[in-house]
C-alpha positions as CSV (number, residue, x, y, z in Angstrom):
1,X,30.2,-26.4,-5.5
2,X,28.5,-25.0,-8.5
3,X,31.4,-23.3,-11.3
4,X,30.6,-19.8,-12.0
5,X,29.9,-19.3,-16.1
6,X,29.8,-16.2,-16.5
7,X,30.3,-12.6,-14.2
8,X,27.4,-11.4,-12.1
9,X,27.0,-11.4,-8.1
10,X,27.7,-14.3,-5.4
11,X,25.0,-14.2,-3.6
12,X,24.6,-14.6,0.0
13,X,21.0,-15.7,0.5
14,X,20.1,-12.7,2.2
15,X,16.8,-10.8,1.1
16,X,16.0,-7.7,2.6
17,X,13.3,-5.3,1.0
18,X,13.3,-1.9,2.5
19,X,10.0,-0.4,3.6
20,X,9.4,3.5,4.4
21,X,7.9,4.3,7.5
22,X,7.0,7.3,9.7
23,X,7.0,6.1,13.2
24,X,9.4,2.7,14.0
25,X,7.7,2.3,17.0
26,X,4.4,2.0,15.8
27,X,5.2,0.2,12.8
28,X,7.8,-2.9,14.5
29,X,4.4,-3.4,16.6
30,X,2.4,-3.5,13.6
31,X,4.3,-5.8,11.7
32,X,4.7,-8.2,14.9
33,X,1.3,-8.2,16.0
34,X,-0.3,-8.5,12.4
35,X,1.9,-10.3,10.4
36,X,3.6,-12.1,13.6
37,X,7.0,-11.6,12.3
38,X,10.1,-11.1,15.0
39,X,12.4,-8.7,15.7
40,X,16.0,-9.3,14.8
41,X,17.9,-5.9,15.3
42,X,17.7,-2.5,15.6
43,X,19.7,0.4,15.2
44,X,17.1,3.6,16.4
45,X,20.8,6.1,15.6
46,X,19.5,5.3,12.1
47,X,15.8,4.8,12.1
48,X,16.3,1.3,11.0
49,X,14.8,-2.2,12.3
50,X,14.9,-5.8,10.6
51,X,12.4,-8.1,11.1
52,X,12.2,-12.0,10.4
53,X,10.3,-13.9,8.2
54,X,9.2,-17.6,7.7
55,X,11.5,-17.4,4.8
56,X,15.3,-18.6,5.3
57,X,17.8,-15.3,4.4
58,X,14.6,-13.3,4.0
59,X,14.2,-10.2,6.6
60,X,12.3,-6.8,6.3
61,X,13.8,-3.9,6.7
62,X,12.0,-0.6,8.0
63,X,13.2,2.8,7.7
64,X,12.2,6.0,9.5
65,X,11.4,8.2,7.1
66,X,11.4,12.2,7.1
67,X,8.6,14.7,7.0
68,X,8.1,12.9,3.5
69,X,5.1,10.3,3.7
70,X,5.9,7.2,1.1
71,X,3.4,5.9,-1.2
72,X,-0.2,5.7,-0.6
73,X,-1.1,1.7,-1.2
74,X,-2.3,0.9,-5.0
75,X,0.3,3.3,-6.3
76,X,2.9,1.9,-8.3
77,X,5.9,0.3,-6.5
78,X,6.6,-2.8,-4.9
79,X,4.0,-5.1,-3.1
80,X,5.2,-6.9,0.2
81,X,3.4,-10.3,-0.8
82,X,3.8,-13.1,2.0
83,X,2.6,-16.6,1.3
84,X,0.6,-18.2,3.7
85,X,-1.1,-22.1,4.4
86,X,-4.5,-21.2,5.2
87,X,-5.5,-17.6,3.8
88,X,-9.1,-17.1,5.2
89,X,-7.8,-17.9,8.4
90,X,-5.5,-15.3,8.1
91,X,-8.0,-12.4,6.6
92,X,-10.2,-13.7,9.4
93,X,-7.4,-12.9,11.7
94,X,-6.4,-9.7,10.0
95,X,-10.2,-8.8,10.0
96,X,-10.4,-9.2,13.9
97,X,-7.4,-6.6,14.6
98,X,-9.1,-3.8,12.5
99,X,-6.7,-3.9,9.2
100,X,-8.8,-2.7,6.1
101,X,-8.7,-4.7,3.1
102,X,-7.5,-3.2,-0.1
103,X,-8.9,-3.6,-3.7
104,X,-7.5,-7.2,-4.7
105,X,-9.0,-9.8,-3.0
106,X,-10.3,-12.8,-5.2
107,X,-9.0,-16.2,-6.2
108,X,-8.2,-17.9,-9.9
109,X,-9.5,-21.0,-9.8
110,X,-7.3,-23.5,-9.1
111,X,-4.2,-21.7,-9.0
112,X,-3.9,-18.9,-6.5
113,X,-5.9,-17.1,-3.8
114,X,-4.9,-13.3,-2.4
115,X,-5.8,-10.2,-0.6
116,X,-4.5,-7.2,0.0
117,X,-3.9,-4.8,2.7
118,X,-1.7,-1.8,4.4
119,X,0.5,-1.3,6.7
120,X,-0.3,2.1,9.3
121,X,1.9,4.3,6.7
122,X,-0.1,3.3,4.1
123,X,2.6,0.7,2.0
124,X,0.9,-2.1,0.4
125,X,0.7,-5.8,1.2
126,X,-0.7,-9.1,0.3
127,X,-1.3,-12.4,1.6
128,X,-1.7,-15.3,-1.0
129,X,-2.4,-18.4,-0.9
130,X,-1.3,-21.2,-4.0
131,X,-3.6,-23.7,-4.8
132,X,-2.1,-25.2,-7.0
133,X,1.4,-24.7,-8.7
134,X,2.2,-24.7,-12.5
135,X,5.9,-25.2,-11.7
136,X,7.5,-28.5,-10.5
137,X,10.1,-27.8,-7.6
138,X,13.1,-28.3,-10.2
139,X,11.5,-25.2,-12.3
140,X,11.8,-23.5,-8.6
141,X,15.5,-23.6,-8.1
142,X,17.6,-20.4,-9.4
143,X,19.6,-21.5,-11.6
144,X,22.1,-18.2,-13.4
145,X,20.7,-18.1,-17.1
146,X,23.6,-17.5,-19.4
147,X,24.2,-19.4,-23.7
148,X,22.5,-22.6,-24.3
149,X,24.9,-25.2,-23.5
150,X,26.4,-23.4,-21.2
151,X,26.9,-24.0,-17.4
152,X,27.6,-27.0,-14.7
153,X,24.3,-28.4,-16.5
154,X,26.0,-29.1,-19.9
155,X,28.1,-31.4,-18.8
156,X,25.7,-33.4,-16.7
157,X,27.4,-32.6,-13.1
């Protein structure tokens, strides 16, 4: 077990990001059919459903939103990106159910490859695809920053 240094959260490994929507219905199909991910719960009292990704701990969350429409996609906010294997297999696929493509789509060379799209409310997406990463897997890890020196890692444990 790793000695805390310094105050912050515990984390539980759980990632949820929330994601306005107008009609849950509509949407929980959307997001199963094109982006394949699964149903986990629902709670329609609230106008809330969570649905799993690929990722351990990670779900997303969508919420029924009022008369109130959220962003239009390309306006400033978060971007639901999803990392795939094979990513013109996938805007192949995306192509064949009728999703519109947004205003990034490209690939730098030898590092990453992406596009971008919207779910039916309008909140923007992306897949991408790395080519190539300029991290090894130990730059990867989470590690809580805190002084030089500091930290399970001084000490060599």
């Amino acid at each position: 077990m790793t000695a805390r240094t310094e105050a912050g959260p515990t984390y539980d490994g759980l990632f949820t990001p929330w994601v306005p929507v107008t009609d849950l219905d509509r949407s929980i199909s959307w997001y199963e059919q094109v982006l394949s991910l699964q149903l986990v719960f629902r709670a329609d009292q609230i106008g809330w459903a969570e649905l799993r990704t690929a990722t351990p701990g990670a779900v997303i969350g969508l919420f029924r939103t009022g008369a109130a429409a959220p962003p239009a996609a390309g306006s400033p906010g978060a971007t639901l990106t999803l990392g795939v294997h094979d990513l013109q297999a996938e805007r192949k696929r995306l192509a064949d159910l009728g999703v519109e493509f947004g205003q990034y789509d490209r690939v730098i060379e030898s590092l990453i490859a992406f596009v971008s799209f919207a779910d039916p409310d309008g909140n923007p997406l992306m897949f991408c695809e790395v080519l190539h990463s300029p991290r090894t897997e130990d730059e990867i890890q989470w590690r809580p920053s805190g002084p030089a020196g500091s930290g399970p890692d001084a000490a060599g444990t």
